[in-house]
C-alpha positions in Angstrom: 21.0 1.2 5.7 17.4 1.9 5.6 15.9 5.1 7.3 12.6 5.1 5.6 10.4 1.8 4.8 6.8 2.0 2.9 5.0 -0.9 3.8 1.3 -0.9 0.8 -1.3 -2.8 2.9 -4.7 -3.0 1.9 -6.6 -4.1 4.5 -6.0 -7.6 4.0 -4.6 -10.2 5.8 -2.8 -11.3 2.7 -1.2 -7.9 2.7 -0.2 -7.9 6.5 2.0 -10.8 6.0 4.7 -8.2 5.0 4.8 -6.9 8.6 6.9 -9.2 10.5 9.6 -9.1 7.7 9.4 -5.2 7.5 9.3 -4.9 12.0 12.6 -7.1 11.7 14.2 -5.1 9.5 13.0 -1.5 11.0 14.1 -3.5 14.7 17.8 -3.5 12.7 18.3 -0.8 11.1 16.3 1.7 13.5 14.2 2.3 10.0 10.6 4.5 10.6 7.5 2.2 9.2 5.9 4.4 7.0 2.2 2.5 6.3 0.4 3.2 3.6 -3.4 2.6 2.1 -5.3 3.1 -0.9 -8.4 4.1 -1.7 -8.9 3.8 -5.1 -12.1 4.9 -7.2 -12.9 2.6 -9.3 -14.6 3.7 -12.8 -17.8 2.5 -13.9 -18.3 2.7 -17.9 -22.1 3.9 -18.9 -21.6 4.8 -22.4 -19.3 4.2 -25.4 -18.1 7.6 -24.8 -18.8 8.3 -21.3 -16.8 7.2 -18.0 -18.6 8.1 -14.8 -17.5 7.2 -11.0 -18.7 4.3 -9.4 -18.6 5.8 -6.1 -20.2 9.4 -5.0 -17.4 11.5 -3.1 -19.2 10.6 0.2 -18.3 6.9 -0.2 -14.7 7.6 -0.8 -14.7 9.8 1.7 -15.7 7.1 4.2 -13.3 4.7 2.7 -10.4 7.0 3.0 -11.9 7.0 7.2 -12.0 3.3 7.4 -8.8 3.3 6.5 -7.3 5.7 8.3 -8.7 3.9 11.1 -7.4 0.8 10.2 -3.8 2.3 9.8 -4.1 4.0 13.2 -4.9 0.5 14.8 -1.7 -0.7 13.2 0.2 1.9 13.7 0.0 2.1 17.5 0.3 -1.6 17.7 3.2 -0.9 16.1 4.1 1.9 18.3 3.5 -0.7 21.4 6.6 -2.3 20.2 9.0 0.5 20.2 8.9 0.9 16.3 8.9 4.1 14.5 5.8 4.4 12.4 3.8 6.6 10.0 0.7 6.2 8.1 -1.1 7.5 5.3 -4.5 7.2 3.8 -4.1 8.2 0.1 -6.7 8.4 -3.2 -5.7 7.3 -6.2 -4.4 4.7 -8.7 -2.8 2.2 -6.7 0.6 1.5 -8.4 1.0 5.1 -9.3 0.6 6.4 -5.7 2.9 3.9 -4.2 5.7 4.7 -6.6 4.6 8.7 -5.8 4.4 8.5 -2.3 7.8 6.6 -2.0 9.3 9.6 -3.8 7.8 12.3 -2.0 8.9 10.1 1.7 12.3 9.3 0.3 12.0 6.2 1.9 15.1 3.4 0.7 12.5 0.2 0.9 9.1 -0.3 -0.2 8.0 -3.9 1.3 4.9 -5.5 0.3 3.3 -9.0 0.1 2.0 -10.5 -3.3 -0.5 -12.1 -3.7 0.2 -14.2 -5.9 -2.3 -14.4 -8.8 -1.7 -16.3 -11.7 -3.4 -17.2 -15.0 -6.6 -15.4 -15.7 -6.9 -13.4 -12.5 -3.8 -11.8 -12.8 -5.2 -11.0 -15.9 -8.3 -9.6 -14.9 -7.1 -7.8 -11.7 -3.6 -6.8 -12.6 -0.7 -7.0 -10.0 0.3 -4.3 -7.9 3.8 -6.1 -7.0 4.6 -6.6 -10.5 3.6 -2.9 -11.5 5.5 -1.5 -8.8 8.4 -4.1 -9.3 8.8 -2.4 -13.4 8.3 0.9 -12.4 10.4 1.7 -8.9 13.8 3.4 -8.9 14.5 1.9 -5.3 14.7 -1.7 -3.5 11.3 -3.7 -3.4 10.9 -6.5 -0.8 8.3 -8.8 -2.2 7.2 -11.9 0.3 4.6 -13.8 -1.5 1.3 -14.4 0.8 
């Protein structure tokens, strides 16, 4: 059934509350987790017709390191229960990169929690489930948080 499943967490619990839903189905079908996190850079406008970084390369850098560590904490208690399991740290755009990264792992489930947002914060701060939901050529597990 399912060889390869990308689980987008970012750091939250909100996020993690895909994990028991993707172990069971890894558990069944003898799937390899494949964790992923994003660091995305977000942009900072300072002119009309100028778009700078918000954040120098070293703070990236260390984000990308905080999350690698975070993954690594998952992934071996993960590992402690006889699962299968992968993880990447990854810059950019956080849609785009799941879509990418599912391609490039030719995994045959991404499963991630929503958030939920509705209203003027979904708005404001988008939604990752719904981009990836109109934009992924394979099966999407949503659970909502």
């Amino acid at each position: 059934m399912y060889k390869k499943i990308l689980v987008p967490l970012d750091g939250s619990l909100r996020a993690e509350a895909i994990l028991p839903y993707a172990e069971g189905l890894a558990a069944c079908t003898g799937a390899t987790l494949i964790l992923l996190h994003i660091v995305d850079a977000p942009l900072a406008l300072v002119s009309p017709y100028d778009v700078m970084p918000s954040l120098s390369m070293e703070d990236l850098q260390e984000q990308k390191k905080q999350a690698e560590a975070y993954l690594q904490t998952l992934q071996h208690k993960l590992q402690a229960k006889g699962m299968q399991v992968r993880a990447f740290a990854e810059y950019g755009a956080v849609v785009t990169t799941i879509i990418e990264v599912a391609a490039r792992e030719d995994v045959g489930l991404i499963a991630m929690a929503s958030h939920g947002r509705t209203g003027l914060s979904r708005v404001f701060y988008g939604s990752v489930a719904d981009g990836v939901l109109h934009q992924v050529d394979r099966p999407l597990l949503l659970v909502r948080a």
